[in-house]
C-alpha positions as CSV (number, residue, x, y, z in Angstrom):
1,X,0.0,0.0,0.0
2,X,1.4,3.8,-1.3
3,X,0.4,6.9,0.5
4,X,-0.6,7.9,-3.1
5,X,-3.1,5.4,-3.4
6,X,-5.1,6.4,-0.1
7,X,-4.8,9.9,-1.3
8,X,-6.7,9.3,-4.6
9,X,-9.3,7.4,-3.3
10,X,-10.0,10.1,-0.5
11,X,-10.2,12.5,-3.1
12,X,-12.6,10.3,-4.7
13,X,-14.7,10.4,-1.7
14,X,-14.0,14.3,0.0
15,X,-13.7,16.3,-3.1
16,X,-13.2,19.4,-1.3
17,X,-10.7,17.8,1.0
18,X,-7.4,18.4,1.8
19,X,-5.7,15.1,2.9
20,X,-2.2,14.3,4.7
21,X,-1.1,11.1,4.3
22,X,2.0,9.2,6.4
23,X,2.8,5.8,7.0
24,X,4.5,3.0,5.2
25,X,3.6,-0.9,4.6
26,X,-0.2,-1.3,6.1
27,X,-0.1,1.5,8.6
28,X,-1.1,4.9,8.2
29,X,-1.7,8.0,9.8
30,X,-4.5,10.4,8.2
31,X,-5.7,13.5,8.6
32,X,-8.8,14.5,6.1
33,X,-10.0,18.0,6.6
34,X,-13.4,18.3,4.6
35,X,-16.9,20.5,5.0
36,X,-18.4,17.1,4.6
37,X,-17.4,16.8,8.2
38,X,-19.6,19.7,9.7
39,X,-22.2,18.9,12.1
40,X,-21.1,15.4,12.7
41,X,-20.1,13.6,16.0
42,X,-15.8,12.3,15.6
43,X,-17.1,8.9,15.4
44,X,-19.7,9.2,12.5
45,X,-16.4,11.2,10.7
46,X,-14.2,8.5,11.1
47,X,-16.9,5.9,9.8
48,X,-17.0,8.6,6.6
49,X,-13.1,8.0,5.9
50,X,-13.5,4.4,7.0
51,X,-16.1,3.9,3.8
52,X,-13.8,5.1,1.5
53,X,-11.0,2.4,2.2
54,X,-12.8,-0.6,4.0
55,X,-11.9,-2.6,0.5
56,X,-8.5,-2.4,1.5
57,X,-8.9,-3.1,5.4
58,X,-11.1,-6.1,4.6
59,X,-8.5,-7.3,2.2
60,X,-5.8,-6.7,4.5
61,X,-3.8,-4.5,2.1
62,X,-4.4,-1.4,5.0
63,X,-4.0,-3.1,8.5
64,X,-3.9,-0.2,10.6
65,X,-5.2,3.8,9.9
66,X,-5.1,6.6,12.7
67,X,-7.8,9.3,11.6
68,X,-8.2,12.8,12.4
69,X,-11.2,13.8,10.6
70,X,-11.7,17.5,10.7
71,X,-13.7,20.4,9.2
72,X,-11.7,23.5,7.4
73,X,-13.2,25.5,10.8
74,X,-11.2,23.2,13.3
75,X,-7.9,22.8,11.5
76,X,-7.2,26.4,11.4
């Protein structure tokens, strides 16, 4: 698994976001900052971000990913 691949799909799936991507092998750190996230409790965010690459968790390509979900408001 590349960074680069989790960043295109999130931008298939947040297309206002603004992504940061680190990790290496199946662990990653990611932090998607997105209007799409407004009004919405941390744990219905992080099942947003968890939609876009559960293909990959369930086929064990992406083991482990650490999400900060946040909207443009809150990273600033």
């Amino acid at each position: 698994m590349q960074s680069e691949q989790i960043l295109a799909r999130l931008g298939e799936h947040f297309a206002d976001g603004v992504f940061t991507v680190t990790g290496e092998g199946n662990h990653f750190d990611v932090q998607v900052v997105s209007e799409a996230f407004a009004g919405l409790r941390p744990v219905r965010r992080q099942q947003l971000v968890y939609a876009a690459v559960n293909d990959w968790i369930k086929d064990g390509s992406l083991h482990a990913i650490n999400i900060k979900a946040l909207t443009p408001a809150e990273a600033q």
